[in-house]
C-alpha positions in Angstrom: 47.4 -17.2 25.4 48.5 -14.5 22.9 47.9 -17.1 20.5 44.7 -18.4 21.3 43.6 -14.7 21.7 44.7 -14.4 17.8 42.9 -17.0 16.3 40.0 -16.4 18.0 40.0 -12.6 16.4 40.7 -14.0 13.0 38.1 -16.3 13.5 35.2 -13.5 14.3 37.0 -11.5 11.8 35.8 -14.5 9.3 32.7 -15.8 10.2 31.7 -11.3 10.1 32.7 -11.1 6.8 30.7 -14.6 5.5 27.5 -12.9 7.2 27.6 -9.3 6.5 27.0 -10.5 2.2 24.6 -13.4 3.3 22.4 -10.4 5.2 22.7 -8.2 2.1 21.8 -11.4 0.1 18.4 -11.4 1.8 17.3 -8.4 0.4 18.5 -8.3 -2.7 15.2 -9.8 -4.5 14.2 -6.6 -3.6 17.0 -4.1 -3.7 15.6 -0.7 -3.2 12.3 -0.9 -1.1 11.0 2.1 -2.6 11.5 0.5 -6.1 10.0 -2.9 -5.4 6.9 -0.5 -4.3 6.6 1.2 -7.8 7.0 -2.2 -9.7 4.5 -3.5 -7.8 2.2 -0.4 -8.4 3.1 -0.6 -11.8 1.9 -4.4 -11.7 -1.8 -2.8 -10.5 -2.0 -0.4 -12.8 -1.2 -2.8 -16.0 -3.5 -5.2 -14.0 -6.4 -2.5 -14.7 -5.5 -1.2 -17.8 -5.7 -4.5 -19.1 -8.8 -5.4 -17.3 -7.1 -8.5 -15.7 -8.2 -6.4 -12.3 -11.2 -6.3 -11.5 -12.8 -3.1 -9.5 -12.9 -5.2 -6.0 -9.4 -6.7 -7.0 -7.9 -3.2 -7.8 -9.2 -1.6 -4.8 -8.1 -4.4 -2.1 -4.8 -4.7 -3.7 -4.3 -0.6 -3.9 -5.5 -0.6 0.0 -2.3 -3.3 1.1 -0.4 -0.7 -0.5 -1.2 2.0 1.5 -0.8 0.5 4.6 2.8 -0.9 3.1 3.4 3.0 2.5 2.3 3.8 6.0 4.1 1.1 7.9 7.1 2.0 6.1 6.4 5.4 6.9 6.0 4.8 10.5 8.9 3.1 10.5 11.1 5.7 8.9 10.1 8.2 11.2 12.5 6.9 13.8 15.3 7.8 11.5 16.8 4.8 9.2 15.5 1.1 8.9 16.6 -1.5 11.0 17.1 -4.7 10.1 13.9 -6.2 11.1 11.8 -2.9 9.8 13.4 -3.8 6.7 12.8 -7.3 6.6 9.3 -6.7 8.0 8.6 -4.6 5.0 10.5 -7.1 2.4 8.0 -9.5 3.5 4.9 -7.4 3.3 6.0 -6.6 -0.2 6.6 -10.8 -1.0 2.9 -11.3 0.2 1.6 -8.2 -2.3 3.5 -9.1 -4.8 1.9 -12.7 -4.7 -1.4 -11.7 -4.4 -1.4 -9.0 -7.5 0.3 -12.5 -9.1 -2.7 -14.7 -8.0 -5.2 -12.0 -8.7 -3.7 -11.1 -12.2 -3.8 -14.9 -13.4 -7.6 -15.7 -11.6 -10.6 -16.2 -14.1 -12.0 -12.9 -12.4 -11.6 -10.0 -15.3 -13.3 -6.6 -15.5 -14.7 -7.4 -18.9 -16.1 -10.9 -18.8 -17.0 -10.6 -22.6 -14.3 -9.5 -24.7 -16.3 -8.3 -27.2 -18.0 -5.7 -24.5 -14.7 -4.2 -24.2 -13.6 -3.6 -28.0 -16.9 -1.7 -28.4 -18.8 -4.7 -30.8 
């Protein structure tokens, strides 16, 4: 029985270590929320400067940010995140992150003739 009890440990022991890096793993495209937020921000504001935004793009994209900042904040307010705040949150910033990428490489530009913009 002592036996049985033994192997049993060593094998939650195991299979605890294998998931503890695999949960770790999930996040790590992100690593620090609050960085993946400023890269994206930086994202939108190259996105304007280089008129690849334009204002209606900008805006919407500058609005899911805000309510990413306020969800996180809600969520923070309870102390640290959980695992699902954090993995709510990590997906929120996947689905921003892909719409600054399909909004960035759209036809749509602030200055539809180049030559507007160079002052010609």
């Amino acid at each position: 029985m002592k036996r049985l009890l033994s192997i049993a440990a060593l094998g939650l022991i195991a299979t605890t270590t294998l998931i503890a890096p695999a949960q770790a793993q999930m996040f790590a495209g992100f690593g620090n929320i609050n960085q993946a937020q400023a890269r994206l921000q930086q994202r939108i504001s190259a996105g304007i400067r280089s008129g690849r935004l334009t204002r209606q793009e900008a805006f919407n994209l500058q609005m899911k940010m805000r309510r990413l900042n306020s969800l996180e904040a809600q969520f923070r307010s309870s102390g640290n995140l959980s695992f699902r705040e954090r993995a709510r949150l990590n997906g929120e910033l996947s689905r921003i992150s892909n719409d600054i990428a399909l909004q960035l490489n759209d036809s749509d530009t602030r200055y539809r003739n180049r030559h507007h913009r160079r002052g010609f």
